[in-house]
DOPA-776354 format. One record per residue (C-alpha): residue number from 0; residue in one letter; y, x, z. Coordinates in steps of 0.5 Angstrom, whole numbers, plus 500, padded with zeros to 3 digits. Example, Ala and Ser with C-alpha at 12.3 -4.5 7.8 and 13.67 -1.06 7.14 Angstrom:
2
atom resi=0&resn=A&Y=491&X=525&Z=516
atom resi=1&resn=S&Y=498&X=527&Z=514
***
This chain:
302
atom resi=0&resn=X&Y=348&X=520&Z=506
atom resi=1&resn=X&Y=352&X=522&Z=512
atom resi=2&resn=X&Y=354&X=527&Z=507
atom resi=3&resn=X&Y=356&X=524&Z=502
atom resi=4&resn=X&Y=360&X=518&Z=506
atom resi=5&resn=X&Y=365&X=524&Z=510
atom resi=6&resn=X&Y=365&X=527&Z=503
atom resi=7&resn=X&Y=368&X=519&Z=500
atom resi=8&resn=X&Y=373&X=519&Z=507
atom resi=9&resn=X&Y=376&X=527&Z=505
atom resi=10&resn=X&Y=377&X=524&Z=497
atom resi=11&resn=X&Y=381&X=517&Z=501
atom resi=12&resn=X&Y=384&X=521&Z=506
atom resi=13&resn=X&Y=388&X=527&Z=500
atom resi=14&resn=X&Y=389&X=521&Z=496
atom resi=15&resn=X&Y=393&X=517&Z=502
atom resi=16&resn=X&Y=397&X=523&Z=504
atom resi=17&resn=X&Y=399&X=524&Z=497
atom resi=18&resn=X&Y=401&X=517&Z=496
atom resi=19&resn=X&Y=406&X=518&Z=501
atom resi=20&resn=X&Y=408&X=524&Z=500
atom resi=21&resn=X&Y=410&X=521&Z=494
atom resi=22&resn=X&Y=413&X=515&Z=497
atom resi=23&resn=X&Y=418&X=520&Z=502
atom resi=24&resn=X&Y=420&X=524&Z=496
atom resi=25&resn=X&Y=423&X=517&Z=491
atom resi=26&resn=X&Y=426&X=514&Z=498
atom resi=27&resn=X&Y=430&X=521&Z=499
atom resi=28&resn=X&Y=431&X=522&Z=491
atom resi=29&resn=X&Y=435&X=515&Z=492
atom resi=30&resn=X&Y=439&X=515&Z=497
atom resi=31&resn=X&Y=446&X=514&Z=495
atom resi=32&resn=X&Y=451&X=520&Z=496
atom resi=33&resn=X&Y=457&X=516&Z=498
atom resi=34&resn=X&Y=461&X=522&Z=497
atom resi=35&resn=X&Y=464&X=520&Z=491
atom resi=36&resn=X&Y=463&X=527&Z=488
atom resi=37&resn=X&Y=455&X=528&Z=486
atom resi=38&resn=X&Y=448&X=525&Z=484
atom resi=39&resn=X&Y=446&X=520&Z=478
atom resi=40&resn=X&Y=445&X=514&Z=483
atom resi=41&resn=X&Y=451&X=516&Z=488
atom resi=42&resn=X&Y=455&X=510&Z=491
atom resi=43&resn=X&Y=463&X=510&Z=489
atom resi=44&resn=X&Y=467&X=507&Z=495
atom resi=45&resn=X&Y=474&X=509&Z=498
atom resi=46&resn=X&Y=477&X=504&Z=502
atom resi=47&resn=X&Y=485&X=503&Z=501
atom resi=48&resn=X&Y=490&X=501&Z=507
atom resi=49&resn=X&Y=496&X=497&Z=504
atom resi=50&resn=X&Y=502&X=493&Z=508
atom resi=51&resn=X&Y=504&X=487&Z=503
atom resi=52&resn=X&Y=510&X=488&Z=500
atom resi=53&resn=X&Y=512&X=487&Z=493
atom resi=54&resn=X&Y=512&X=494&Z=492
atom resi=55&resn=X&Y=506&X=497&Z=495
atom resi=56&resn=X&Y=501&X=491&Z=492
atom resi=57&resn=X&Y=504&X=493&Z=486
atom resi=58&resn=X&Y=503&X=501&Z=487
atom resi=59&resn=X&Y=496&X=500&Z=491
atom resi=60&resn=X&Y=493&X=495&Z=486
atom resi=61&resn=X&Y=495&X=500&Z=480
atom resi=62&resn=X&Y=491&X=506&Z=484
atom resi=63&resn=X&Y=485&X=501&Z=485
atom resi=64&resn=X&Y=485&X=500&Z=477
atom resi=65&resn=X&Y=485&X=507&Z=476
atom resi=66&resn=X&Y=479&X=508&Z=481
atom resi=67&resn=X&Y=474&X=503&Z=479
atom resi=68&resn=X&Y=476&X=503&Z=472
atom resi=69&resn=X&Y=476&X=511&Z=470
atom resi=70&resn=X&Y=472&X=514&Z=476
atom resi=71&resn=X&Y=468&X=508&Z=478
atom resi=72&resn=X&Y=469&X=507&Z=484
atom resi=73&resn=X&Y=470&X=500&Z=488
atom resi=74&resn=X&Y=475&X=500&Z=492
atom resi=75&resn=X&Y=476&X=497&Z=499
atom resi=76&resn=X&Y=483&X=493&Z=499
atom resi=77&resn=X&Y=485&X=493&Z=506
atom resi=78&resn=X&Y=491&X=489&Z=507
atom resi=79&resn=X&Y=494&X=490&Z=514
atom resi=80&resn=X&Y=501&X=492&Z=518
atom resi=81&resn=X&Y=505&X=498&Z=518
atom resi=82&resn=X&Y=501&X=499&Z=524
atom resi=83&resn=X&Y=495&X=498&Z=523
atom resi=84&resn=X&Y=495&X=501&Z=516
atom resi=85&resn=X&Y=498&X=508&Z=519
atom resi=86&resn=X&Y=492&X=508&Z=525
atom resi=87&resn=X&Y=487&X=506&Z=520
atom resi=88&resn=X&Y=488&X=513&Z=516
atom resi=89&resn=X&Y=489&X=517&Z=522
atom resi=90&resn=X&Y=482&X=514&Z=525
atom resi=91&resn=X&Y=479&X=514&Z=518
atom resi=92&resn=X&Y=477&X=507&Z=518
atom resi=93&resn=X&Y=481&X=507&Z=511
atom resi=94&resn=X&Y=481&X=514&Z=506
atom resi=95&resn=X&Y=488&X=513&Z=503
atom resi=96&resn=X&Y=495&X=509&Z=503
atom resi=97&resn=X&Y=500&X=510&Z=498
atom resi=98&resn=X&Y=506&X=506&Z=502
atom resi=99&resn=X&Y=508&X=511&Z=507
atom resi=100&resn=X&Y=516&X=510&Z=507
atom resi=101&resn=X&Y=520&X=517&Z=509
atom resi=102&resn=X&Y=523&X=519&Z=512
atom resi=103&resn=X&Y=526&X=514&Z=516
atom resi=104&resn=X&Y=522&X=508&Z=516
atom resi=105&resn=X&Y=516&X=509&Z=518
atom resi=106&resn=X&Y=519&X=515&Z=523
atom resi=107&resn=X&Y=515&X=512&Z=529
atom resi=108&resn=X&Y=509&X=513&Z=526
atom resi=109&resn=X&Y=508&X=519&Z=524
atom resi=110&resn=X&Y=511&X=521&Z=530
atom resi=111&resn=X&Y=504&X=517&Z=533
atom resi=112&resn=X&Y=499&X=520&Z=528
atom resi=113&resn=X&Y=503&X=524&Z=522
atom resi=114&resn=X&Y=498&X=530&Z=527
atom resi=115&resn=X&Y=492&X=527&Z=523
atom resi=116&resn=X&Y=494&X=524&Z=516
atom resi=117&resn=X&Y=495&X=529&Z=510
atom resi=118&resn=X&Y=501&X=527&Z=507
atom resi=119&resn=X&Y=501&X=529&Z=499
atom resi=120&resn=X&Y=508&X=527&Z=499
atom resi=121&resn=X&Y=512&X=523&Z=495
atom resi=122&resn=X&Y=510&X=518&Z=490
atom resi=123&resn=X&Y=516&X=515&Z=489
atom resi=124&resn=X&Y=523&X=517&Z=489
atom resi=125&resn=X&Y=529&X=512&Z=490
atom resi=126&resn=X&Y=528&X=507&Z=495
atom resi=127&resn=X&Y=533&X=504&Z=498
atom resi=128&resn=X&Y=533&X=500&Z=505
atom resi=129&resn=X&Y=539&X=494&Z=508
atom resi=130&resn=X&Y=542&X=487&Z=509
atom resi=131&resn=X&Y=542&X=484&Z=501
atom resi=132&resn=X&Y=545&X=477&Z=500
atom resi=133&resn=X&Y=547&X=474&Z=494
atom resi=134&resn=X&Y=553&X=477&Z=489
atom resi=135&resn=X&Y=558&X=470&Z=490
atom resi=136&resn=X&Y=558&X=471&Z=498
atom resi=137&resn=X&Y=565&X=473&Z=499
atom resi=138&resn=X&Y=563&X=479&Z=504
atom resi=139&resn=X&Y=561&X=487&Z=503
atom resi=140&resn=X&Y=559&X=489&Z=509
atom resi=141&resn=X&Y=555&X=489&Z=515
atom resi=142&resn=X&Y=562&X=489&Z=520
atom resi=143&resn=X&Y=563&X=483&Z=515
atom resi=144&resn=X&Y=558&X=479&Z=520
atom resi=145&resn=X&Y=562&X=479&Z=526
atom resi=146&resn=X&Y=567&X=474&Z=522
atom resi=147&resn=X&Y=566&X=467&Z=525
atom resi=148&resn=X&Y=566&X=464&Z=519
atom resi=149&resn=X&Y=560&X=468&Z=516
atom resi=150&resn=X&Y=555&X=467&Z=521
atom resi=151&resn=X&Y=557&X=460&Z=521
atom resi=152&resn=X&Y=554&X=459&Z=514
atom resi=153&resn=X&Y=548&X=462&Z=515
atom resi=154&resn=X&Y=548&X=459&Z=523
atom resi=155&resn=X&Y=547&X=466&Z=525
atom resi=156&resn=X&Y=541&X=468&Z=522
atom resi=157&resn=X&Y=537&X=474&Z=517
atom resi=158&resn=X&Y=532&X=473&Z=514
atom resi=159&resn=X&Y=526&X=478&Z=516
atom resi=160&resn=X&Y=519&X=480&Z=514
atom resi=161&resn=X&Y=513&X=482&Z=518
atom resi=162&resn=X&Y=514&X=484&Z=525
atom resi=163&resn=X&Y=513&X=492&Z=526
atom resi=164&resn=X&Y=516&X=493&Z=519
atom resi=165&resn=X&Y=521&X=499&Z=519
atom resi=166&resn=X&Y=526&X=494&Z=515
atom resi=167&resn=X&Y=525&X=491&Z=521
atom resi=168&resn=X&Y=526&X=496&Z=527
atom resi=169&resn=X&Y=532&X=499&Z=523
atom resi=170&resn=X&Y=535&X=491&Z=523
atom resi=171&resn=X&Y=534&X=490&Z=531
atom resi=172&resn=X&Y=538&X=497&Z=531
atom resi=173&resn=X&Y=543&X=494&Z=527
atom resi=174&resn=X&Y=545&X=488&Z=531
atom resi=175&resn=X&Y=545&X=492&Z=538
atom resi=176&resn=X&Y=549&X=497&Z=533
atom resi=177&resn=X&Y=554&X=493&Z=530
atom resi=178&resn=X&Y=555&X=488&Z=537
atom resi=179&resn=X&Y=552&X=482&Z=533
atom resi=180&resn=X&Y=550&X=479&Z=540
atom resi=181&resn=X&Y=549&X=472&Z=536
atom resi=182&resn=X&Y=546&X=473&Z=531
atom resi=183&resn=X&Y=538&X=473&Z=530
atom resi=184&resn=X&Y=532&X=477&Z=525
atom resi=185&resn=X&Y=527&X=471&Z=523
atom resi=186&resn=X&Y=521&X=475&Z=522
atom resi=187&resn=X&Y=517&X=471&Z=517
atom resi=188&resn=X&Y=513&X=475&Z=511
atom resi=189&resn=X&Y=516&X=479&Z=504
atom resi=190&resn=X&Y=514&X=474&Z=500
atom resi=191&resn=X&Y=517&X=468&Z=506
atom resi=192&resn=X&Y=523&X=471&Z=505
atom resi=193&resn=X&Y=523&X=472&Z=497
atom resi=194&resn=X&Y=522&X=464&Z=497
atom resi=195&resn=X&Y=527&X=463&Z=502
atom resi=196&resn=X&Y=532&X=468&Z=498
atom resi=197&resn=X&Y=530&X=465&Z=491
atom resi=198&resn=X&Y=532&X=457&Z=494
atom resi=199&resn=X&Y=538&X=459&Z=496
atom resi=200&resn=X&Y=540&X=463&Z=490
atom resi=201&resn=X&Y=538&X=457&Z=486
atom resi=202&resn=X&Y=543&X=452&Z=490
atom resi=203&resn=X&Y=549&X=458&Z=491
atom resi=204&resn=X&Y=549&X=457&Z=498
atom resi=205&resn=X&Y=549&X=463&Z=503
atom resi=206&resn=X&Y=544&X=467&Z=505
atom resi=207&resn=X&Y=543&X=474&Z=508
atom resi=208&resn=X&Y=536&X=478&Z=508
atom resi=209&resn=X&Y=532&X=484&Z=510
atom resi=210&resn=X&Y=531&X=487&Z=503
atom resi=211&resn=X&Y=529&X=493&Z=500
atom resi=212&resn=X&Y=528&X=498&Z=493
atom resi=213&resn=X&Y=525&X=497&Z=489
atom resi=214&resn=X&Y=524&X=489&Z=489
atom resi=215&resn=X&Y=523&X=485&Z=484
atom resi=216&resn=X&Y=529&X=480&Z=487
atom resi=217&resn=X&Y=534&X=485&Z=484
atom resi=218&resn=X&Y=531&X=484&Z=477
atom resi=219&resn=X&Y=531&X=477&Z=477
atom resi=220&resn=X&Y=537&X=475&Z=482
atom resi=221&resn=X&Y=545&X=478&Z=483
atom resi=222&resn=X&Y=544&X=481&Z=489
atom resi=223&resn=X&Y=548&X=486&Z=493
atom resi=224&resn=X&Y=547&X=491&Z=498
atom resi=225&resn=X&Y=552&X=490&Z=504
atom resi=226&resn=X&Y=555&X=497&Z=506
atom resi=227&resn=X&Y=554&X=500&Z=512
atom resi=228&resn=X&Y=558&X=504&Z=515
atom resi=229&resn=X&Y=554&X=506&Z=521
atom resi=230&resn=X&Y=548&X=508&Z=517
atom resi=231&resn=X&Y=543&X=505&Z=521
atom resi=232&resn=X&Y=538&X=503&Z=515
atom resi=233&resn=X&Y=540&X=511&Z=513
atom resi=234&resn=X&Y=540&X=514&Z=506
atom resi=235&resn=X&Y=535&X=514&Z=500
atom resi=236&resn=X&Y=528&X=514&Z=502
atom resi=237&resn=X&Y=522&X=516&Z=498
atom resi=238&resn=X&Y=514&X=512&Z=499
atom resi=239&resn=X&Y=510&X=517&Z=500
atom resi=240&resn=X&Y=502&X=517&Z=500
atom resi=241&resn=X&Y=497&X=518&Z=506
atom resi=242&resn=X&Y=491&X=520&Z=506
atom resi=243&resn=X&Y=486&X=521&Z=512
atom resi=244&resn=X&Y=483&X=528&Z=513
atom resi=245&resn=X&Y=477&X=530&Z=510
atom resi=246&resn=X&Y=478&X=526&Z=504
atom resi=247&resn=X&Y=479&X=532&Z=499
atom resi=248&resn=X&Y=472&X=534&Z=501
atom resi=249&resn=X&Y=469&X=527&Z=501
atom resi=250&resn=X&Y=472&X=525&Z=494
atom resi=251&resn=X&Y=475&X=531&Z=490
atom resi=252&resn=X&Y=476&X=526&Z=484
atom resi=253&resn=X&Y=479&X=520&Z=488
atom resi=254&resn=X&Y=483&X=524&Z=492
atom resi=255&resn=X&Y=486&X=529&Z=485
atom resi=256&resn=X&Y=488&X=523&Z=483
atom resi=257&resn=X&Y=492&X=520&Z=489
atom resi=258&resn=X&Y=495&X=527&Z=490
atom resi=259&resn=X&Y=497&X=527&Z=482
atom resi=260&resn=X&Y=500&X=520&Z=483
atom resi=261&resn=X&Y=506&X=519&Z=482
atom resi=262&resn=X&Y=511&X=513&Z=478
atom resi=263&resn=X&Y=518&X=511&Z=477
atom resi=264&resn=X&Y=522&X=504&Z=480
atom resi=265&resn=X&Y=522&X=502&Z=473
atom resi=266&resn=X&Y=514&X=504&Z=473
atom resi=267&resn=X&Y=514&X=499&Z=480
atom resi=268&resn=X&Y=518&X=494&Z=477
atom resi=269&resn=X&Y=513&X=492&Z=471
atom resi=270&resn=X&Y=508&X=490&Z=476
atom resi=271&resn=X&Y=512&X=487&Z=481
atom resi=272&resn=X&Y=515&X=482&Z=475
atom resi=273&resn=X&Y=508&X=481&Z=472
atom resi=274&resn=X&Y=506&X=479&Z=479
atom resi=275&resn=X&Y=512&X=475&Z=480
atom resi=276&resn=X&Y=512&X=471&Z=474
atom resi=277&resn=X&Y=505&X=469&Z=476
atom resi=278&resn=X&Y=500&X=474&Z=474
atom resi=279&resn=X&Y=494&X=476&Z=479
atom resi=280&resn=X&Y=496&X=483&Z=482
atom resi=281&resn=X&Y=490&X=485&Z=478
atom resi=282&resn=X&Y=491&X=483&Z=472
atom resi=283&resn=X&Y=498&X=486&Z=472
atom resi=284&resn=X&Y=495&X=493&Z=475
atom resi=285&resn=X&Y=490&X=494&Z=469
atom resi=286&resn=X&Y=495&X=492&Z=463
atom resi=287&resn=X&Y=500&X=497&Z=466
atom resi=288&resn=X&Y=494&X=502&Z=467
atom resi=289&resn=X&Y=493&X=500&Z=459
atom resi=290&resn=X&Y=499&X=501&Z=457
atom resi=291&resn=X&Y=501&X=508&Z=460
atom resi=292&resn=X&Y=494&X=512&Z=459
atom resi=293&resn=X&Y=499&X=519&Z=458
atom resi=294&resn=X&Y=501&X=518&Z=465
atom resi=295&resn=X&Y=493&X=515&Z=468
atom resi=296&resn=X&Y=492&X=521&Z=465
atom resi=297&resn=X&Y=496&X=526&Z=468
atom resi=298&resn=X&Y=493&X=523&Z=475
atom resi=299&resn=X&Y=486&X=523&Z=474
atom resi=300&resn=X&Y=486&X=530&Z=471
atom resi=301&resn=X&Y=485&X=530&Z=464
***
């Protein structure tokens, strides 16, 4: 009987072990492989750093369209300052970026953290930076503003974006440049300043704005840039796209479609006048996305 009861705990025993054995196997089987490159249940994720300016919400929603609806990803929207969103892909904490303006607006970040962000160069060609104001203000250029008369109209002040922005520093420079002592850079927010702009418009009164291109405000106001002469705010620039180091390794098909991603101002434009005539940024990001499948193909390899 003793027997035959130990030979009963041996058969438990094997069975129990093999049970678990099986247990430890399915559990290892299931992890998700967050790489993004392999595995039947992998887990796609890639998180994207953006600042929010019309331009870069256009770019960055139509890069999320193509990840999560051609390579299925879910994609992480963080939205943030030009600061931030440099140190965010430098200490890895977002994987990409695709709003790196060079090479004289964000000079000072990649100065600070261009030794630990892979730049794939140029998405964008033909960017342009400067004072913009309305077509039927009488004035051409920045040393325009040193006239009384005109900083009496608009009280002395410039309509700016958010604090930290390069725009931003290179107007500060302005004024110290071009002796403006009393004037002041109101710093708001890109769409702030798109309201303000679109309300004077409308009413045909003076207003002078921190403005960039491509925008859609040129598409849909008579604006004009004011010249200047000092060449503070610098030459034609280009948008480049960032990513942190190791990405390539990590995500070999997100990371071939930002370094193949590339579009023209008129491309930019259709998104950012879809978004102004009140369509969502993913609305307009998946109707161009659908109707430009030659370029989408082109960025993802295919």
């Amino acid at each position: 009987m003793k027997k035959f009861n130990l030979f009963v705990v041996a058969i438990v025993a094997v069975v129990l072990l093999a049970a678990c054995g099986a247990k430890e196997n399915t559990g290892s089987n299931t992890n998700p492989d967050t790489s993004g490159t392999g595995g039947n249940n992998e887990k796609k994720e890639i998180k994207l750093a953006y600042v929010a300016w019309d331009s870069e919400i256009a770019s960055t929603y139509v890069v999320k369209e193509v990840l999560e609806q051609k390579l299925g990803y879910k994609v992480d929207m963080l939205q943030v300052d030009a600061g931030p969103m440099f140190a965010g892909v430098a200490d890895g904490s977002a994987d990409a970026m695709v709003a790196a303006w060079l090479p004289a607006t964000h000079e000072s970040y990649i100065e600070q953290y261009g030794d630990r962000l892979v730049d794939l160069g140029p998405n964008l060609n033909g960017t342009k930076l400067g004072l913009a104001v309305p077509s039927y203000m009488d004035i051409t250029s920045i040393e325009d503003l040193a006239n009384g008369d005109v900083g009496a109209e608009v009280d002395h002040k410039i309509i700016g974006i958010e604090p930290g922005a390069g725009l931003m520093m290179a107007t500060e420079k302005m004024v110290e440049e071009y002796g403006l002592d009393k004037w002041t850079v109101l710093e708001s927010s890109s769409a702030a300043m798109a309201q303000e702009l679109q309300k004077a418009y409308k009413a045909e009164q003076p207003i002078i704005v921190t403005g960039w291109t491509p925008h859609w405000m040129f598409a849909a106001m008579d604006l004009k840039y004011l010249d200047d002469p000092k060449g503070v705010y610098g030459a034609d620039e280009q948008i480049h796209t960032m990513t942190r180091q190791g990405l390539e390794e990590d995500k070999a098909d997100a990371f071939r479609v930002l370094d193949n991603f590339s579009w023209t101002p008129d491309d930019m434009a259709e998104v950012m006048v879809e978004i102004m005539e009140g369509s969502s940024p993913e609305d307009a990001a998946k109707a161009w996305v659908d109707s430009n499948e030659d370029k989408v193909n082109a960025w993802i390899g295919s």
